[in-house]
C-alpha positions as CSV (number, residue, x, y, z in Angstrom):
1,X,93.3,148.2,82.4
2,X,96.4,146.8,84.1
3,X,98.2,149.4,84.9
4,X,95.4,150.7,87.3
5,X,95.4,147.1,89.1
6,X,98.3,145.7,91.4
7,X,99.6,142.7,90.3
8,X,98.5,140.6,93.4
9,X,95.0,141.9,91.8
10,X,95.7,141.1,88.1
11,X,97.3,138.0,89.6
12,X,93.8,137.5,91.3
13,X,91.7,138.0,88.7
14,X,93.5,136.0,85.9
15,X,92.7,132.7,87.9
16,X,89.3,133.3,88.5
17,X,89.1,134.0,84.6
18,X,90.9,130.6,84.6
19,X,88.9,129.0,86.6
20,X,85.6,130.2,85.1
21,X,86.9,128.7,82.0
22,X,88.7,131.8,79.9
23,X,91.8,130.4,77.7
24,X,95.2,132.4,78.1
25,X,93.8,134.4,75.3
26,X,90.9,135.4,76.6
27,X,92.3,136.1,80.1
28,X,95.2,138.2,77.9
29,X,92.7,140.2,76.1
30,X,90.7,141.0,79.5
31,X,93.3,142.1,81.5
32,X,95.1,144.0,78.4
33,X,98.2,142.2,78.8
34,X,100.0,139.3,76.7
35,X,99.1,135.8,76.5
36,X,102.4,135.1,77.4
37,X,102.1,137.6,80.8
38,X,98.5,136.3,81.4
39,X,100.1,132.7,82.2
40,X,102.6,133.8,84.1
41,X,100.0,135.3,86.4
42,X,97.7,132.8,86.6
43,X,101.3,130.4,87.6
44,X,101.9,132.9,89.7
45,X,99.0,133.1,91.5
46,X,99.1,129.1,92.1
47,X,102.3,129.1,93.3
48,X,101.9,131.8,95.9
49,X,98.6,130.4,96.7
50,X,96.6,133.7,96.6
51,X,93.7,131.7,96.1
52,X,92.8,128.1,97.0
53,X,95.3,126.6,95.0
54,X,96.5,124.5,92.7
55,X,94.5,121.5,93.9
56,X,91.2,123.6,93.8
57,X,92.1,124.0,90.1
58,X,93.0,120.6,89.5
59,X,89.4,119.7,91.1
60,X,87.4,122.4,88.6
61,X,89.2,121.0,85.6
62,X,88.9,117.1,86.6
63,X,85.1,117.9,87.3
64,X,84.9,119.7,83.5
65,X,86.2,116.5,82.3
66,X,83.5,114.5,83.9
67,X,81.0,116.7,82.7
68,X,83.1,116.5,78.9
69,X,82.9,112.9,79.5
70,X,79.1,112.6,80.4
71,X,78.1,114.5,77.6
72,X,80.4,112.7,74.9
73,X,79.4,108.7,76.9
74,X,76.3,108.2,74.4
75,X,77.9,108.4,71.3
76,X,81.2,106.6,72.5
77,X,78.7,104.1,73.5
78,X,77.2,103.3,70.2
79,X,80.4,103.4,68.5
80,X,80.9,106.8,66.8
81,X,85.0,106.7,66.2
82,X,85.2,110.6,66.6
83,X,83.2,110.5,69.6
84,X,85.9,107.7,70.9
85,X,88.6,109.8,70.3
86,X,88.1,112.6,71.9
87,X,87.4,110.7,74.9
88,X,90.6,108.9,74.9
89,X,92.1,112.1,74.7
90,X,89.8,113.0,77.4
91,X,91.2,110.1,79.1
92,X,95.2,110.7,78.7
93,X,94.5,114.4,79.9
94,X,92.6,113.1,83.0
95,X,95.4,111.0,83.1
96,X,98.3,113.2,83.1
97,X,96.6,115.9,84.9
98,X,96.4,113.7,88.0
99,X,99.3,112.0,87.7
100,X,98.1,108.3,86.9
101,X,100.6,107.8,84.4
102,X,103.2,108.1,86.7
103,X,103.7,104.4,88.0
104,X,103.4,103.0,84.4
105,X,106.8,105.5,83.5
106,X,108.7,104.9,86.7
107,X,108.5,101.2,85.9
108,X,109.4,101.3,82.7
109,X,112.4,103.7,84.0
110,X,113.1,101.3,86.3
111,X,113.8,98.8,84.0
112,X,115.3,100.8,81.6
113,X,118.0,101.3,84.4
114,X,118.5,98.5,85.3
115,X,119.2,96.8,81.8
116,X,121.3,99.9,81.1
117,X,123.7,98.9,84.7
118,X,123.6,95.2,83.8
119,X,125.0,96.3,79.7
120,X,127.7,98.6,81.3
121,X,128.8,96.3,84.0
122,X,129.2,93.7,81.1
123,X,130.8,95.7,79.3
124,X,133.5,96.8,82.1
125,X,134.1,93.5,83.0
126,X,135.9,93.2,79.6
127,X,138.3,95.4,80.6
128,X,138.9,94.2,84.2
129,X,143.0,94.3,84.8
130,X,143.5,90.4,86.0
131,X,145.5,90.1,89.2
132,X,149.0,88.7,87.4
133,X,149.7,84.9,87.4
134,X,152.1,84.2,89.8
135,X,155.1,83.0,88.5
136,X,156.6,79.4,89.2
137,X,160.5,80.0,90.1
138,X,162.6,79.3,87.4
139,X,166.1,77.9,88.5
140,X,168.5,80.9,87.1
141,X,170.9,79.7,84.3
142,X,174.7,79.5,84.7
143,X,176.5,82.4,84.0
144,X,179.0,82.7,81.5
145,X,178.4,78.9,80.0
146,X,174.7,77.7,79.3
147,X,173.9,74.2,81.1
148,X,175.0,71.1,78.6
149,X,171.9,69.1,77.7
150,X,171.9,65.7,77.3
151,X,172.5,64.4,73.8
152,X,168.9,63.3,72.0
């Protein structure tokens, strides 16, 4: 089959697959190509923005997480542990896919820097080169015979 579409076409239709839902392997299988090739279109197609984009895409798969989430809010509500877990995975996807996580990293990042400058700059400091003492003239001694000191 994909050797009688171009690839802006197979490009084409492996993000509508995507967007209707298909996995890689599905979209793979429809096409006739490999799973590997299949995502490779359906980047390419986001990044050339033959269709509406990546932030369409972000917007179908944040509003199949809502409709995840709706479906699975009963039981997390009356306690079922599995039923809580897969919507805090639910949750961390949402999470990542829309970039809330991001603050909460640079932060820690942030710190993480700046403890790591204030341990290096400690460190260096051991090994600063002090400017020399200056040295209090000492009168030079006698050539030839060393001064006579008085007797103790």
């Amino acid at each position: 089959m994909s050797d009688n579409l171009s690839l802006q076409e197979r490009r084409i239709r492996a993000i509508n697959l995507r967007r209707a839902g298909a996995d890689y392997r599905s979209i793979a299988r429809s096409l006739g190509v490999s799973v590997s090739t299949a995502w490779r279109l359906v980047d390419d197609a986001l990044r050339l923005v033959l269709v509406d984009g990546t932030e369409r895409l972000r917007q179908i798969e944040g509003e199949r997480l809502d409709d995840a989430q709706r479906a699975l809010w009963p039981a997390v509500i009356s306690g079922d542990a599995r039923a809580v877990d897969v919507f805090v995975r639910l949750s961390a996807r949402r999470a990542r896919m829309f970039g809330l996580d991001i603050e909460a990293e640079s932060e820690v990042e942030r710190e993480m820097r700046e403890a790591y400058r204030e341990q290096v700059e400690t460190f260096l400091a051991g090994f600063a080169v002090l400017p020399p003492k200056p040295r209090t003239p000492q009168p030079p001694e006698p050539s030839g015979l060393r001064a006579l000191e008085p007797p103790t």
